[in-house]
Each structure stands twice: as C-alpha cells, then as structure tokens.
N, C-alpha and C positions, 0 to 999 in steps of 0.2 A: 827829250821826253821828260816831262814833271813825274813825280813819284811818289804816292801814298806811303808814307814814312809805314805808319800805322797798319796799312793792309799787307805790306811787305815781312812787317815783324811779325804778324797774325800768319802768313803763309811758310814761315820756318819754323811756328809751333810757341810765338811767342815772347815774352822777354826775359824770361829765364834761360830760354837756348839759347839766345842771341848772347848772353853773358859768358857762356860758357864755349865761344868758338874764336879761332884763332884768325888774326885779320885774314889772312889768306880766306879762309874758311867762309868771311863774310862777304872774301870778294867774289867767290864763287857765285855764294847764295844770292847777292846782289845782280851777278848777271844773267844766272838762269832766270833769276823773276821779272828782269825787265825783256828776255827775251819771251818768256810768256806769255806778257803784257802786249808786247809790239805784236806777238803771233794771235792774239785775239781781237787787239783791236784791226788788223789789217786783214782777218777773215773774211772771207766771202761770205753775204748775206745771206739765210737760209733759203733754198727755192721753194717759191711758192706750189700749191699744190699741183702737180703732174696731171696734164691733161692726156685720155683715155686711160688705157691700162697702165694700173701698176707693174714698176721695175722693179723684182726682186733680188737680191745679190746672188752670185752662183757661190757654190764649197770657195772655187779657188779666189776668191773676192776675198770672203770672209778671212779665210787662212792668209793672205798678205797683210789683212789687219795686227796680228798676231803682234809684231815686232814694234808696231805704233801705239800701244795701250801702257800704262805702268803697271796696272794687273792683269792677272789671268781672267777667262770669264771664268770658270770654275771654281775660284776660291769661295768660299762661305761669305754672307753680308757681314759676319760678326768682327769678320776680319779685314776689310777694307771699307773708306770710306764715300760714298757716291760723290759727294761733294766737300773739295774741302779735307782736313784731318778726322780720323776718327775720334771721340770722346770716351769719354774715362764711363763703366758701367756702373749701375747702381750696383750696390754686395746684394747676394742674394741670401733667404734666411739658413739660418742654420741646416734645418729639414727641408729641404726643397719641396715642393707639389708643380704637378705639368699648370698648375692654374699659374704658380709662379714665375714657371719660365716662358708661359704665354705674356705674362705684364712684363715681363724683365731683358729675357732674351727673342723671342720672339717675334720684335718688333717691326721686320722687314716684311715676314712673311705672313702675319698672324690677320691682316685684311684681307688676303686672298681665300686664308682657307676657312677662315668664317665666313665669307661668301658663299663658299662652296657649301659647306656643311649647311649653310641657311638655304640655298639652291635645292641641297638633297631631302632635306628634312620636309619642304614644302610641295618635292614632288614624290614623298609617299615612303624614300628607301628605310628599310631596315635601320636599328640604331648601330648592328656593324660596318655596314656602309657609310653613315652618316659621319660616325670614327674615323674609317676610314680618311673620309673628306676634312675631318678636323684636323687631320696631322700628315696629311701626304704630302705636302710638302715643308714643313718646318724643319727638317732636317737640314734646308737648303742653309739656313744660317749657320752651319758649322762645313757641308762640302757641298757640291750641285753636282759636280761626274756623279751617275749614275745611283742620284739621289733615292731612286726608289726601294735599293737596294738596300745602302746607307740608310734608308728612313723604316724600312720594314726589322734591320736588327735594330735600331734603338729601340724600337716602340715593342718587338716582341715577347719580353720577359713580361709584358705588363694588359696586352689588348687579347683580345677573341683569336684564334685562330685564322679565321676567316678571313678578319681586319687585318691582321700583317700581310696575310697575302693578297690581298688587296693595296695597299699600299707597297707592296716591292714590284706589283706586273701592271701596274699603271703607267709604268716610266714606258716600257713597253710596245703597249697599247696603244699610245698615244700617236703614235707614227703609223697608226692602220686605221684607215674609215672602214665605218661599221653602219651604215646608212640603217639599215633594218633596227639597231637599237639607237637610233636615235645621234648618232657622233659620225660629226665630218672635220675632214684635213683642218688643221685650224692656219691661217691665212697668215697668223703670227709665225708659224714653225716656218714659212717660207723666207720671212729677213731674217730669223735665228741663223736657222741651218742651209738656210740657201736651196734655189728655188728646183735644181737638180741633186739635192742630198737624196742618200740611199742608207739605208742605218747599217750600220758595220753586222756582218754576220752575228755574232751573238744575239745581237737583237732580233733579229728575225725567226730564227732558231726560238728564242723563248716566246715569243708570239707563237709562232707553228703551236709548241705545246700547249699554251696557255688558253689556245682555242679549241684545244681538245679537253682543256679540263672540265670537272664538273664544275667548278665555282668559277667559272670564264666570267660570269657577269658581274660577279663582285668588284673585281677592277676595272669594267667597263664601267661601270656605272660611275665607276670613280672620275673615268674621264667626261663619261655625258655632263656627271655635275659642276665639274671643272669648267674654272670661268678663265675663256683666253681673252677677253675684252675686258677689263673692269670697270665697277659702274660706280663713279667714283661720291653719287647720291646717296647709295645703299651703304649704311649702318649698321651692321650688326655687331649685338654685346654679346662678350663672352657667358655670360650669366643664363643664355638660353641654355646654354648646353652643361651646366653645371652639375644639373641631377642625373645626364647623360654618363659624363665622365665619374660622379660617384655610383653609377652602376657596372660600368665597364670598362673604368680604367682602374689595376692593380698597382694604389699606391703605395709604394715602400714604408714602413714606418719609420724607418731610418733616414728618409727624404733620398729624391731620387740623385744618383752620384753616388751616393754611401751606402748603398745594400749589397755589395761585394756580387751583383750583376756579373754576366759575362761583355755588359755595355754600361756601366757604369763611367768607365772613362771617359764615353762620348758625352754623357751628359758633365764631366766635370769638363771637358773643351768647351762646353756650348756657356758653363759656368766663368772658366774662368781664361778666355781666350789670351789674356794679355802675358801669361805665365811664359816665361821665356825658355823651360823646358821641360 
C-alpha cells in the first residue's frame, strides 16, 4: 500500500509532533494510520436508499456502539473534533458579551438556534420565547447530557424568568407529542435514541409536572419552534436579534466569566476549553 507522506504527518497533528516522538512512537503511529487507511479503503459502499419503511436502530443497537466510537456522544462540540483534529480558538475579548461567544464559541450550534429563534419570531411568539429559542441549545458546545438543564443555569443570572424555564423543560418535552399545540415525535429522535427508547423516569416525572404548570407552553413552544430537519437555504444573521438581546439579556459589565456569577465558571469552560485544569 503507497502512503501520503504528507496526509500521515497532518493525521499525528503535524511536523512538530512528529519531532518530538520516539521511533517506536512513530512505528506505532505509522501503523495505526495505515490500518485506518486499509479499513476505509476496504469499506463497504454506502447502501443506497432503503426501499419501503425506514429501519430505525433499537437502545440496544445503539449502546453496542458505545465501545466502537473514540468519543462519547455527550461531550460538548468545543471539545471534540467532527473531522480530523480539533484547532486552536480565536482569544476572546477581554469583557466578553453573549454576542461574542455567538462569533467565537458558538459555532456548532449557533445555525440551529437562529433558525429557531427566526421560526419563533415569524410565528408570532413573545420575545421570552423567542430567547428562549436563541440559546436552548448553545450550551450543547460545552455538555449535551441533559443540556437543558446545563443550559437554563447558565443563561439564568442573565434572562426573564420565564426564558430559563423555558430553556431547562424543553429537553423534556421533547420526548412527548403534543398534537393539539402544534409538536409531533420527531423522526430524528427515532436513529438518536432508538426506535423503542423510553426516557429514563426522571424525565417523565418532570414532564408530568411541567404539564401541570402554568407556563407549560413556554417550553412547548420551544420545541414547536425547534427545527429537527435543517434547511440548510435559510440564513439567518445574528443582528436580527441584537436589539432583542439588548433588551433582555443582562449583560455583565465585567464581561460574561468575570462577574463572580454562581455560573461564571461555565462560561469561562466555553472560553477556554483547552485549559488543562
């Protein structure tokens, strides 16, 4: 088998690391990578598309996966990379603003929930709602387990009432149709979680409640706006929502990380992921 000098040295992170490892070290690296090579090029072709109904995976599909992947699904995007090494992040400024860690850190998830937010804004909802949809899930780039929970205390030293809880019983919700207001199963949740998952007792429990509550609709509405398909046409700029977030996001003036928060820490993880401790 011939060998990309070049795409081999780029897959250990380079020619500085290459300097700095011992030959053993390179005979390793030299055979995992051509066993990688040999195990992609001898893949089986992808199948073409499935005639009648789709086959969803079951839980116990899924969970055999577990030991085949080199990350977790859970970890944060900040901190793994989809393809390839992760790269070095711009510095953020001194005073951070949420506008900044939408350009800076945000980057995985920030086309999804301007979608959303531009979905909710256009069918009518409230600007706590629409908040909401602006930030329910950007949390996901620092953890995804039970992001909504994770994403309602960051955001809540700073949003509406409302808007946090909105953002923590979305996670929820999401796992219950709600035909009447408008939200069905989404077809995506079926290859996530597989096609007989059941949501672990807690979450059912906070559903029960959350459909008793009086602001039920506030995180429903989170999920209507919620886009499980993306439409990868639609453009939307941050800058709709700018007069938004200076009316109802409480900026720090110390920039967000540095206001001695009881979540300050998470926004300095989302700042400075590479921090070894």
């Amino acid at each position: 088998m011939s060998i990309d000098r070049r795409a081999f040295i780029a897959s250990i992170g380079g020619s500085a690391v290459l300097a700095t490892m011992a030959p053993s070290q390179k005979a390793d690296a030299l055979e995992a990578y051509l066993q990688k090579t040999l195990n992609e090029a001898t893949a089986p072709a992808p199948a073409g598309p499935a005639e009648g109904p789709q086959k969803y995976p079951t839980v116990a599909e899924l969970e055999a996966q577990i030991e085949r992947a080199p990350t977790r699904r859970g970890v944060g995007n900040l901190f793994v990379a989809r393809k390839g090494n992760v790269h070095r992040l711009a510095p953020m400024p001194a005073k951070p603003t949420l506008i900044d860690f939408f350009r800076l850190r945000f980057m995985a998830t920030s086309n999804h929930v301007l979608q959303s937010a531009n979905r909710a804004m256009k069918n009518g909802m409230s600007e706590e709602i629409v908040l909401a949809c602006l930030l329910h899930d950007v949390v996901q780039e620092l953890i995804k387990v039970d992001h909504g929970w994770w994403g309602a205390q960051l955001f809540e030293p700073y949003v509406p009432q409302k808007t946090a809880f909105a953002i923590r019983y979305h996670q929820a919700l999401r796992f219950y149709a709600d035909p009447a207001n408008g939200y069905e199963y989404p077809a995506m949740y079926l290859r996530i979680f597989g096609e007989d998952y059941k949501p672990e007792p807690y979450i059912e429990a906070t559903y029960r409640m959350v459909r008793r509550h009086k602001w039920y609709i506030a995180p429903r509405m989170v999920t209507v706006n919620d886009l499980y398909a993306f439409d990868p046409n639609v453009h939307v700029d941050l800058q709709q929502f700018t007069d938004l977030i200076g009316r109802r996001f409480k900026q720090p003036k110390e920039g967000l990380g540095f206001d001695s928060s009881p979540v300050a820490h998470m926004w300095r993880s989302l700042m400075r992921p590479d921090a070894p401790l």
